[in-house]
FIPARO-923357 format. One record per residue (C-alpha): x, z, y. Coordinates in steps of 0.25 Angstrom, whole numbers, always signed. Example, Ala and Ser with C-alpha at 12.3 -4.5 7.8 and 13.67 -1.06 7.14 Angstrom:
// FIPARO-923357
<<+49, +31, -18>>,
<<+55, +29, -4>>,
END
This chain:
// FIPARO-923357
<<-242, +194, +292>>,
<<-250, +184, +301>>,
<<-264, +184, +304>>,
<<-271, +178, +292>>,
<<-284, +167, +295>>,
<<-295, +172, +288>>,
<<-301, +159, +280>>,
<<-313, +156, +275>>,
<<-315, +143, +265>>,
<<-326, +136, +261>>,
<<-325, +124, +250>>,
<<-337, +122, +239>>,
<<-325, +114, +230>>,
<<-319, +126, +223>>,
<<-305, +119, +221>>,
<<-303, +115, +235>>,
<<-309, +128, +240>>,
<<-296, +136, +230>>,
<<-287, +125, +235>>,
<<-289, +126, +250>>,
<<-290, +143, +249>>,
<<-276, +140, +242>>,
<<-270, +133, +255>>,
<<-275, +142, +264>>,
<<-269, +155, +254>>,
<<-256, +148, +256>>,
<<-255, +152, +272>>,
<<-252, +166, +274>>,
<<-263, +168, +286>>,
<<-273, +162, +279>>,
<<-282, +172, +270>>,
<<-296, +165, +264>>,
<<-307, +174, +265>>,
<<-318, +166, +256>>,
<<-321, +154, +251>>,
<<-334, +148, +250>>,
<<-339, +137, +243>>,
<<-352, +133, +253>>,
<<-360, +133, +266>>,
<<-365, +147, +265>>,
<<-353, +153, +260>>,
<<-345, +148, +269>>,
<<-354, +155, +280>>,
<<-356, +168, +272>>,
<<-339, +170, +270>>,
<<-335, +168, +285>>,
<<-346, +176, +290>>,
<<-341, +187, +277>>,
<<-324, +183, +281>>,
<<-325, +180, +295>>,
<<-314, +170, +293>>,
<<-305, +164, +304>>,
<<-305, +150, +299>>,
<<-315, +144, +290>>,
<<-309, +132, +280>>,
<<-322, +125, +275>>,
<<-326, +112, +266>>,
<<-335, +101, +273>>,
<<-345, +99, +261>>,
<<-351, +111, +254>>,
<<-364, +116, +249>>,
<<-375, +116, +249>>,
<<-377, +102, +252>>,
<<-362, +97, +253>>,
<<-364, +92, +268>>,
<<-355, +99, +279>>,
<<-357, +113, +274>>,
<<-341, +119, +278>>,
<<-343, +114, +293>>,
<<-356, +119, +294>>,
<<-353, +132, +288>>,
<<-341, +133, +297>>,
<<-349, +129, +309>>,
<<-359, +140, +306>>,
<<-347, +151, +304>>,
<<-341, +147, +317>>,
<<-354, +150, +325>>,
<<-354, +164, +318>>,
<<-340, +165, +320>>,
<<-334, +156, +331>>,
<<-320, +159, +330>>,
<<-318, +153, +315>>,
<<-309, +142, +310>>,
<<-314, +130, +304>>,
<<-307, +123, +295>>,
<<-315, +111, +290>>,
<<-307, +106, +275>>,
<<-315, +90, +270>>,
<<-313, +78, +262>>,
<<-320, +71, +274>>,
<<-314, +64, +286>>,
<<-328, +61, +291>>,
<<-329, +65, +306>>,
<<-342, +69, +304>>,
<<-338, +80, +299>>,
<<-328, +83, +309>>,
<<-337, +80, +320>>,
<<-347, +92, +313>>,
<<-336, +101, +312>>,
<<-332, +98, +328>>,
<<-346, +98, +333>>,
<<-343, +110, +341>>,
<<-327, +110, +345>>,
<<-315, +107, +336>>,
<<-310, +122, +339>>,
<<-308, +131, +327>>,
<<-310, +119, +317>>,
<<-302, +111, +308>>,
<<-305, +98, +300>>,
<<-295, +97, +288>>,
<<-297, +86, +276>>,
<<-295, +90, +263>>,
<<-287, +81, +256>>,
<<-276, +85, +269>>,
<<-276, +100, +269>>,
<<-266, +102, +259>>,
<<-256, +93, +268>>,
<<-246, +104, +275>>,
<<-253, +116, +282>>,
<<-263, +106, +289>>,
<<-275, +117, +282>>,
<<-268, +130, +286>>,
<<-265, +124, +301>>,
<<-280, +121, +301>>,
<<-283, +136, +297>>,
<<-273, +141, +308>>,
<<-277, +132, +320>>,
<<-293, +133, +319>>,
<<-291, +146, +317>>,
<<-283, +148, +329>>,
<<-296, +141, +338>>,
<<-291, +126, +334>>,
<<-294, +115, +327>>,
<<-288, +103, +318>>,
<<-292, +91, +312>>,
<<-286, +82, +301>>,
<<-280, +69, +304>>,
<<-291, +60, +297>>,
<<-302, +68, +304>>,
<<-297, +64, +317>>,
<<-296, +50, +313>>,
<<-310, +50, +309>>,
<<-315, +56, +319>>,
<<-309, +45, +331>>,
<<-313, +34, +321>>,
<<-324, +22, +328>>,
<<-337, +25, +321>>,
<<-339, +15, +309>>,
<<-349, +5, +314>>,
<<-356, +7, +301>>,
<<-363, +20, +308>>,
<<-376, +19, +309>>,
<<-386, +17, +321>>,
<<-397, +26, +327>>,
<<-409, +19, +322>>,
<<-400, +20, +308>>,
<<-397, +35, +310>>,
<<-413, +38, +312>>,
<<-416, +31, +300>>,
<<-407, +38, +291>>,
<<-410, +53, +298>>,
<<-426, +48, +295>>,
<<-422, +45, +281>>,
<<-413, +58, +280>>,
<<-425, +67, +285>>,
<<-434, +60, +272>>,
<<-444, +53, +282>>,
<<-450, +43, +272>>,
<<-449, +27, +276>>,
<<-463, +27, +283>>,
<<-462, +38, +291>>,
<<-447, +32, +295>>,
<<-456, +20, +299>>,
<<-466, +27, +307>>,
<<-455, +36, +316>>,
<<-446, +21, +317>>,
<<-461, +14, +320>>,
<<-456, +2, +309>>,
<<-461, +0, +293>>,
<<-457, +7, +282>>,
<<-454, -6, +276>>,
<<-442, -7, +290>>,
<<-438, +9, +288>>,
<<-436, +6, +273>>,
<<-426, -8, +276>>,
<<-420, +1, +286>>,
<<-415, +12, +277>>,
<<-411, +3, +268>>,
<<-402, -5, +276>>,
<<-396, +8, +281>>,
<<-393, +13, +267>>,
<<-385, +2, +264>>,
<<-377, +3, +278>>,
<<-375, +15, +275>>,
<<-371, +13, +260>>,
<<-363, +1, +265>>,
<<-356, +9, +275>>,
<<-354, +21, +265>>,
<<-345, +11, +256>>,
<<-337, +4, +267>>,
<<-333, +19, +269>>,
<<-340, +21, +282>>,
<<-342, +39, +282>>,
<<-352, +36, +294>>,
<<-362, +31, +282>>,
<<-357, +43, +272>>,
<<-361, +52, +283>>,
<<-374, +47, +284>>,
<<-379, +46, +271>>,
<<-373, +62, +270>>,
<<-382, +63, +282>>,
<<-394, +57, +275>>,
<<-390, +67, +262>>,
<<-389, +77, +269>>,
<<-402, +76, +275>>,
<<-409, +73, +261>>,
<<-404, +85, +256>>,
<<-409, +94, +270>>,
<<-423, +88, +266>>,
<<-423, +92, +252>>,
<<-417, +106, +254>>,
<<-426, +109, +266>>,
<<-438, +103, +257>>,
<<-433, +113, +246>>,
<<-433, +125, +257>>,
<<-447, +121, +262>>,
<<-454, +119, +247>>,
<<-448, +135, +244>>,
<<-454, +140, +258>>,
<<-467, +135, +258>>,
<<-479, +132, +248>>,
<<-478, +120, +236>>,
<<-482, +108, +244>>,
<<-480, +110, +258>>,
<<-466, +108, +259>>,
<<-469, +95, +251>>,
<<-480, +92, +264>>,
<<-470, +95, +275>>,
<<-459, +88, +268>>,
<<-470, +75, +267>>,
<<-475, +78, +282>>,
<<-489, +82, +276>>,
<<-489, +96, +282>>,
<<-485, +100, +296>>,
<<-483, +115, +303>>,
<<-498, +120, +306>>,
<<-505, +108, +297>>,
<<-519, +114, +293>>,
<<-527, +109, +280>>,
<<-540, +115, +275>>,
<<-541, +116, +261>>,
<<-548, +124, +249>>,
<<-538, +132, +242>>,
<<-537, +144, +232>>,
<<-528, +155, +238>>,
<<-521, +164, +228>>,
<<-515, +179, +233>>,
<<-510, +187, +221>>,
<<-505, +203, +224>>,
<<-499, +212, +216>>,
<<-504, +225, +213>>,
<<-497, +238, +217>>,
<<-485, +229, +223>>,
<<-483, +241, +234>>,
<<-482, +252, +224>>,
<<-475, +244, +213>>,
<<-463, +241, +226>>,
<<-462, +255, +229>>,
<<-458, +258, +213>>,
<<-449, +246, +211>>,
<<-434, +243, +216>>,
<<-439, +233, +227>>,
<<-427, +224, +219>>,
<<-435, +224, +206>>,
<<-447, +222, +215>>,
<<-442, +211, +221>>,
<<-440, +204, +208>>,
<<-452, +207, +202>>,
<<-457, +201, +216>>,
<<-450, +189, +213>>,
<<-453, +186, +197>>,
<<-468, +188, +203>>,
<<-469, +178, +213>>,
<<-462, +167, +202>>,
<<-472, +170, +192>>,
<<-484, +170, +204>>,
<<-477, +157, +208>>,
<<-477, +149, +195>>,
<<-492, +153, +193>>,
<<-497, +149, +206>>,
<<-489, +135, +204>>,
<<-493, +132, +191>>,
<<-508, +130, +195>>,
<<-503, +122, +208>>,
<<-503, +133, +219>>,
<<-495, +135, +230>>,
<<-489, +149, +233>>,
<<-489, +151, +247>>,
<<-484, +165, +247>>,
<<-478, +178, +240>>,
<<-479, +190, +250>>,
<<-473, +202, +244>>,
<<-482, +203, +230>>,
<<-492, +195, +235>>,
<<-495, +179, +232>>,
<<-501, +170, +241>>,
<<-505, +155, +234>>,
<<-515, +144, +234>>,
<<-521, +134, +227>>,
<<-525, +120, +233>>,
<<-515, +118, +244>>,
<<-506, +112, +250>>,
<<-512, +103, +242>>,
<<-528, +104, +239>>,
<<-532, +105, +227>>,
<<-548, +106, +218>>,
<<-543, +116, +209>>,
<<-539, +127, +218>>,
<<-547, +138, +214>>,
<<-544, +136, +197>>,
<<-528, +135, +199>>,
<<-529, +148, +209>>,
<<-536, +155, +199>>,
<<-527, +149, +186>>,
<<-514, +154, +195>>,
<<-521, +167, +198>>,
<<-523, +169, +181>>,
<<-507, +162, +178>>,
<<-502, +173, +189>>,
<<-507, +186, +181>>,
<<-501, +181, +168>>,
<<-489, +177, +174>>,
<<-489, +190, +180>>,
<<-491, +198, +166>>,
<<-480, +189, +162>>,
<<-471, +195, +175>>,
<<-476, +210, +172>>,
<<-471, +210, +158>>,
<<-458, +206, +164>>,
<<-457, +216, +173>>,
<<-461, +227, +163>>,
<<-449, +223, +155>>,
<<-440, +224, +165>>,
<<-446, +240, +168>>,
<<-455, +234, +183>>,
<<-471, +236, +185>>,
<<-479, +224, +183>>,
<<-486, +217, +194>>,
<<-501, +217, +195>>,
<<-506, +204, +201>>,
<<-519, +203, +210>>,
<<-523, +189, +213>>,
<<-535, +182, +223>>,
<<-539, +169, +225>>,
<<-549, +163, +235>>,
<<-554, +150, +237>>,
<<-559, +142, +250>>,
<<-553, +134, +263>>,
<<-540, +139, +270>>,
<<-532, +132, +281>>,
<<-517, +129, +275>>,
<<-506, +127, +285>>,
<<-490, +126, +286>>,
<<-489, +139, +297>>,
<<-479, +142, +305>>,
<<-466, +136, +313>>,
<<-455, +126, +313>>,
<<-446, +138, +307>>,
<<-457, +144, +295>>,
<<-469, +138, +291>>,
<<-479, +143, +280>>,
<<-491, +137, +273>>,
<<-502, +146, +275>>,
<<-517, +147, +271>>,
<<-526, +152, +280>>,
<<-541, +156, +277>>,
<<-552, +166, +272>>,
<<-548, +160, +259>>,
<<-533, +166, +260>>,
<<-539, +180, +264>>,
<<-550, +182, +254>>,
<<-539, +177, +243>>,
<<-531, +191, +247>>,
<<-542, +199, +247>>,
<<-546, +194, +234>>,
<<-533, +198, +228>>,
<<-533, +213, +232>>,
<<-545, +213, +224>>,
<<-538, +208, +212>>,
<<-532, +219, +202>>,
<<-518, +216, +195>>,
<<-522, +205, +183>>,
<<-534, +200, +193>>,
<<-538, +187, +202>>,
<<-549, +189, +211>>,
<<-556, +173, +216>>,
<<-565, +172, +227>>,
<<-578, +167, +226>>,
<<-574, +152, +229>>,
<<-563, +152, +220>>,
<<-571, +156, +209>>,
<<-582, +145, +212>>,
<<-570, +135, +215>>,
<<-565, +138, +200>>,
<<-568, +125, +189>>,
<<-562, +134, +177>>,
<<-571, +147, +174>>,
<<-564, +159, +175>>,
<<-567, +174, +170>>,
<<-569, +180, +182>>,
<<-577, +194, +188>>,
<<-586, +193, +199>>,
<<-583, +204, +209>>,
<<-591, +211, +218>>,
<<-593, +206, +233>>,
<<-582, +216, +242>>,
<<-577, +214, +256>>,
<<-564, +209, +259>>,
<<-558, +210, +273>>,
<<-560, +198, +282>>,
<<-574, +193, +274>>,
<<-588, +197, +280>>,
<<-595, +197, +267>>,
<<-591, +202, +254>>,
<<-583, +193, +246>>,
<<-584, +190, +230>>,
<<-573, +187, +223>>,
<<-572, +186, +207>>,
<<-562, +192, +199>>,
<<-552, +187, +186>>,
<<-544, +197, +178>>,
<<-544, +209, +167>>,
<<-557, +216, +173>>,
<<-564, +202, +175>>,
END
């Protein structure tokens, strides 16, 4: 029996993916070890098969752009010695450029409308698997074609990467030193090159308003990352170009901490699975309270909540939304115990504190990881506020409760010392014992 070629194929369309795995089934050295129908399973199932040769789609997801030779690149830097065999609708040589950018050995470019022709798939298969390479006929031509003269010029190409990148007309206009008034007139008249050179047929201009795309949907996708890893508003600022790495603005904030109770001896009971979840339906109920009286959540460590109230942007009525998100948390909380006891789990008892003065805000950190941060006595005397509070309570500084336009039931406590403060600190107290 001869040695059979491991395979690996990768086509997001499930009917062109059946038909290709049925070709290669017919060759008696062939034997497909998975399929996939994307970029990431694509990777994952040759690092799981170690295939000989990979036979991969252009166009996949997530974003339908050259996913199968980038996938396939990124498997040959784990395993070098792997067979590429590149199927696509396309004879665009940008694509085989891409694929060649680092040698034509070990790779094959194949149409798909050709496979079918004789054994020009299965030859593929054998000859990069075997080190060499191959491309189709009409590849070749395209790729010794004169470029079209409807390609377009630097000045041309920096305007359209500028537009790609969602720098906004005036900004254009300051990096060019010209008017907004000349960038507009100037992406206008390239549109419509590019629009013309799109219907005489020319694929340079297909290329670039792919590339442009492409480039739109990088913005919104990192966008989307950013506004999931950092607090409500500062992506929107870094976005904008309002707010840079170590920016530092001084404002007059409410901080929130909120803590539950007996967390330590609660995790030593409970399967750390069940835990975890209970972790989870937690935070989303903290979450929605803080947010419906406009706070921003700026972090969840282990049990423990962190948010504030007049920032990023400022706001006069700090002090009355901290203390109405402080009540909606414990209710939301009751609501999140009587869930758990149905389901047989200990309830959370939540502690809150809230202080209000002055605290430096700032985007911390490096180039990699960045954090918006508060820093201040404010932020310090808000966690040692909370430890005082029992589960059900909220325990306010001083200048919150003068800060306060909406009277609330409150209990004066008795001056105590907290760590870090000179003098004995009062504090006022809302809950069952108020």
């Amino acid at each position: 029996m001869p040695h059979r070629i491991g395979l690996f194929l990768a086509d997001d369309n499930l009917i062109v993916r059946e038909g290709v795995r049925a070709l290669l089934e017919l060759e008696d050295d062939f034997e497909v070890l998975g399929t996939a129908a994307d970029y990431d399973g694509l990777v994952a199932g040759a690092e799981a098969t170690s295939p000989a040769v990979v036979v991969t789609d252009i166009r996949m997801p997530p974003a339908f752009g050259r996913e199968g030779i980038d996938a396939a690149q990124q498997v040959r830097k784990r395993h070098p010695g792997t067979g590429v065999v590149v199927l696509s609708q396309f004879d665009d040589p940008d694509y085989a450029v891409a694929l060649l950018a680092d040698g034509a050995a070990g790779y094959a470019y194949l149409l798909k409308d050709r496979v079918a022709e004789g054994d020009q798939l299965a030859r593929a298969v054998r000859e990069v698997a075997a080190g060499g390479s191959m491309l189709d006929p009409a590849i070749v031509a395209a790729l010794t074609r004169p470029v079209r003269r409807g390609d377009l010029t630097d000045d041309e190409e920096d305007l359209l990467q500028r537009v790609g990148a969602g720098m906004p007309i005036k900004a254009i206009a300051a990096a060019r030193r010209t008017t907004p008034a000349d960038v507009a007139t100037a992406v206008e008249r390239l549109f419509v090159r590019l629009a013309e050179g799109l219907g005489a047929g020319d694929r340079q201009c297909l290329t670039r308003l792919k590339t442009l795309q492409q480039a739109i949907v990088d913005r919104e996708e990192q966008g989307e990352a950013l506004s999931r890893l950092l607090p409500d508003g500062i992506a929107d600022r870094l976005r904008a170009g309002g707010h840079a790495v170590g920016d530092t603005e001084r404002l007059q904030v409410t901080v929130l901490m909120s803590d539950i109770r007996g967390y330590s001896a609660i995790a030593e009971r409970t399967d750390p699975g069940a835990l975890a979840g209970q972790l989870g339906t937690h935070r989303a109920a903290m979450n929605g309270a803080i947010h419906a009286e406009h706070g921003t959540v700026m972090q969840f460590v282990g049990d423990a909540v962190m948010a504030v109230f007049g920032a990023p942007e400022p706001s006069t009525d700090h002090a009355d939304r901290a203390v109405a998100a402080a009540s909606a948390m414990h209710r939301a909380q009751a609501d999140v115990n009587a869930e758990f006891a149905r389901r047989g789990l200990e309830p959370f008892g939540l502690g809150i504190g809230l202080s209000t003065g002055e605290v430096a805000a700032a985007l911390l950190g490096s180039a990699e990881r960045v954090e918006y941060s508060l820093v201040g006595a404010t932020v310090n005397l808000t966690q040692r506020l909370q430890q005082w509070a029992a589960a059900g309570e909220t325990v306010l500084s001083v200048p919150t409760h003068a800060a306060l336009t909406t009277p609330v039931t409150a209990l004066e406590l008795e001056p105590a010392p907290v760590k870090g403060s000179a003098a004995p600190v009062r504090a006022w107290r809302i809950g069952a014992s108020a």
